[in-house]
Structure formats: structure tokens, C-alpha cells
C-alpha positions in Angstrom: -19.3 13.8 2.7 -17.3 12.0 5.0 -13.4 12.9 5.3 -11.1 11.5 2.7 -7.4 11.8 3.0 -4.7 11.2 1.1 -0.8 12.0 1.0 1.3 13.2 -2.0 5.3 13.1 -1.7 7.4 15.1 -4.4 11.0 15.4 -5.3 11.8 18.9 -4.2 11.4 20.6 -7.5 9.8 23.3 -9.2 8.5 20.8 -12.0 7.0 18.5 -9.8 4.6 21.2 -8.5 2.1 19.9 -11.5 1.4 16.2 -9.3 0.5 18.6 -6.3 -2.2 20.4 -8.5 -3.2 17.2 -10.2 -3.7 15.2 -6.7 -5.2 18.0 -5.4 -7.9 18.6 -8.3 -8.5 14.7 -8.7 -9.2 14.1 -5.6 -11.7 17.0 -4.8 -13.6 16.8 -8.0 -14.4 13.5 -7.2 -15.1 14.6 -4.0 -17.7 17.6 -5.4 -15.9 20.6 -4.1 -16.4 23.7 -4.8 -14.1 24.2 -8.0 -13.3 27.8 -6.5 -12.1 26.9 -3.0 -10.0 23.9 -4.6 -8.3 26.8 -6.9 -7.9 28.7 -4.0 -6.2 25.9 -1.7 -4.5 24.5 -4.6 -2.6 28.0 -5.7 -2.0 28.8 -1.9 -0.5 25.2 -1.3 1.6 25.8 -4.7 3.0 29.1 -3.6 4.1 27.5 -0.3 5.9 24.4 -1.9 7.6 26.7 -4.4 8.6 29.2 -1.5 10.0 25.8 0.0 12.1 24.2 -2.7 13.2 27.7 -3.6 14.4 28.7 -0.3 14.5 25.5 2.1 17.5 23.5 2.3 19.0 21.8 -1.1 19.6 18.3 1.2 15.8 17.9 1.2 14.8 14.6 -0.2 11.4 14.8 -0.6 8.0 17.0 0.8 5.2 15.4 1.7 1.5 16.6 1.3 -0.9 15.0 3.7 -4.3 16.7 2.2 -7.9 16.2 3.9 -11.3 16.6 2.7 -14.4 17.3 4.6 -17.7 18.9 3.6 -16.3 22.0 6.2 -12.8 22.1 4.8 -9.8 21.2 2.8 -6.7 21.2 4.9 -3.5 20.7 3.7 -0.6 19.9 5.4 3.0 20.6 3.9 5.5 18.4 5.5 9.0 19.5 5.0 12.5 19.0 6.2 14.0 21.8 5.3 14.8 25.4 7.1 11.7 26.5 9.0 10.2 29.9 7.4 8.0 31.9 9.9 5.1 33.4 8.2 3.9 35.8 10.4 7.7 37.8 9.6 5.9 38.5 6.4 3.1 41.1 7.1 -0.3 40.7 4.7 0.1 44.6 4.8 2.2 45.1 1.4 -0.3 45.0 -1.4 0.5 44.2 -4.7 0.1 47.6 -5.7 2.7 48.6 -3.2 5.2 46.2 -4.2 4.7 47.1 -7.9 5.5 50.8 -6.5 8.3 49.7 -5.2 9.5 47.9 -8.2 9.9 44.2 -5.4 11.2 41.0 -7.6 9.5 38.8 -4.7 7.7 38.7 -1.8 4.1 38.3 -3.4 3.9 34.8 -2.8 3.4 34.9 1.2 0.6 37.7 0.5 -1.0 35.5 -1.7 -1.3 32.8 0.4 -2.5 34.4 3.1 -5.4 35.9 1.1 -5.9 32.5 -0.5 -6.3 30.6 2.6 -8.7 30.9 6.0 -5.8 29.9 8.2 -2.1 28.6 7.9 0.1 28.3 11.1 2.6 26.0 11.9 2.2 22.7 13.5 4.8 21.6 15.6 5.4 17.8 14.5 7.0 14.7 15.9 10.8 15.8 15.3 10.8 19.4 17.0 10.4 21.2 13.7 7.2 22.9 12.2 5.1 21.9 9.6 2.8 24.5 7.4 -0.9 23.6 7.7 -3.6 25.3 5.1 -6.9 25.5 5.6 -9.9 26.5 2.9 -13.4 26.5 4.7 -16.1 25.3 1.9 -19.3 26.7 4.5 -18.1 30.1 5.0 -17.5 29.4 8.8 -14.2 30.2 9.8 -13.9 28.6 13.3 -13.8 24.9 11.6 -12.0 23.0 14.0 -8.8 21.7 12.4 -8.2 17.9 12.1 -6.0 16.6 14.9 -4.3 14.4 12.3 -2.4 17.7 11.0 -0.1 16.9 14.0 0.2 13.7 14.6 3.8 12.9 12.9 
């Protein structure tokens, strides 16, 4: 398969999440992806927008999804203007179990998508502030080397 890429700009809202997953799906079942590793991607990338609109900056006018497909990988990367949000603060290391225990209202989201996805990190972009980049490996090889269009803003 040769890489297909396409962008997908929302209104940052929680109700606008659905065009993600629909973009996301169409695309990739045309494409003949792996229906779990699009589930995977699609949930992580979800979780991430939601964290954003929820906790970014309200003056946000849009985010902007520039998604790639190869027969190694799905990468996604979440543009956003808001507040950055660093990541690696939030440790993999609390398990849903534990955060039942401890009777947490949030905080399963970043767990999630780290368990969803092979890599996320932040790509510095064009305007000094960081964009999140997923990425889903389809072969099972995690040392997929990333797209260089992921930074190129």
C-alpha cells in the first residue's frame, strides 16, 4: 500500500469527536487495515482530542488532524493551539485498578493512550509550540521510522 494522507479540522468540541472516528475508519477501511489497530489509534487519538478541548485553551478555533497511512503504520498527528500538555508528567504506572482504589474521577485517559499507541511524543512545529504525534505499527515492528511530514508545519 502506498501512503495516503489526509487532514481533518474540528470545531473544538466534545460532539465533533464522531468526524475524527468517522475520517479515521473511512479512510483505513478503504485502505484494508487491520480493524483492531484502527480501533486502537482511533480511541487513543479520541482520548487526546477530548483531553484537549477539555483542558486546552477555550480561544482555540479549530484542531487539526493530519492522519497517514502506510502498510507499517498509522500516524496521527494532532495539531493544536491550545496550552501544551506534557505527557511524560503523567506516569503509565497508575493502573486502572489503582485509580479505582483510589476512587480518581480522571486521569485514565493519558494511561489509555499510552497503552493504545506504540509511540506519542511531541513534535515541535513551525510556531515554537508542540504538536502530539500517535503512532499504531500494523507489522509488529516498533522502530517504524516516523514520517517527516509529522513536522513539517
Amino acid at each position: 500500500m502506498a501512503s495516503n494522507r489526509w487532514t481533518v479540522e474540528i470545531a473544538p468540541a466534545l460532539v465533533n469527536l464522531a468526524k475524527v472516528r468517522q475520517a479515521i475508519g473511512v479512510h483505513t477501511q478503504m485502505l484494508g487495515i487491520n480493524p483492531s489497530a484502527v480501533y486502537h489509534i482511533t480511541l487513543a487519538v479520541e482520548e487526546a482530542c477530548s483531553n484537549i478541548i477539555r483542558h486546552s485553551r477555550r480561544d482555540a478555533r479549530h484542531l487539526s488532524l493530519e492522519i497517514e497511512a502506510t502498510n507499517r503504520c498509522i500516524q496521527v498527528l494532532i495539531k493544536d493551539v491550545g496550552d501544551p500538555f506534557d505527557l511524560e508528567r503523567y506516569p503509565s504506572s497508575t493502573t486502572v485498578r489503582e485509580a479505582i482504589k483510589n476512587k480518581l474521577r480522571s486521569g485514565y485517559g493519558i494511561h489509555l493512550i499510552k497503552s493504545l499507541v506504540d509511540e506519542y511524543k511531541y513534535v515541535l512545529n513551525g510556531k515554537g509550540s508542540p504538536d502530539l504525534l500517535l503512532v499504531k505499527h500494523l507489522d509488529g515492528d516498533k522502530k517504524t521510522e516516523v514520517s517527516t511530514h509529522a513536522g513539517s508545519s
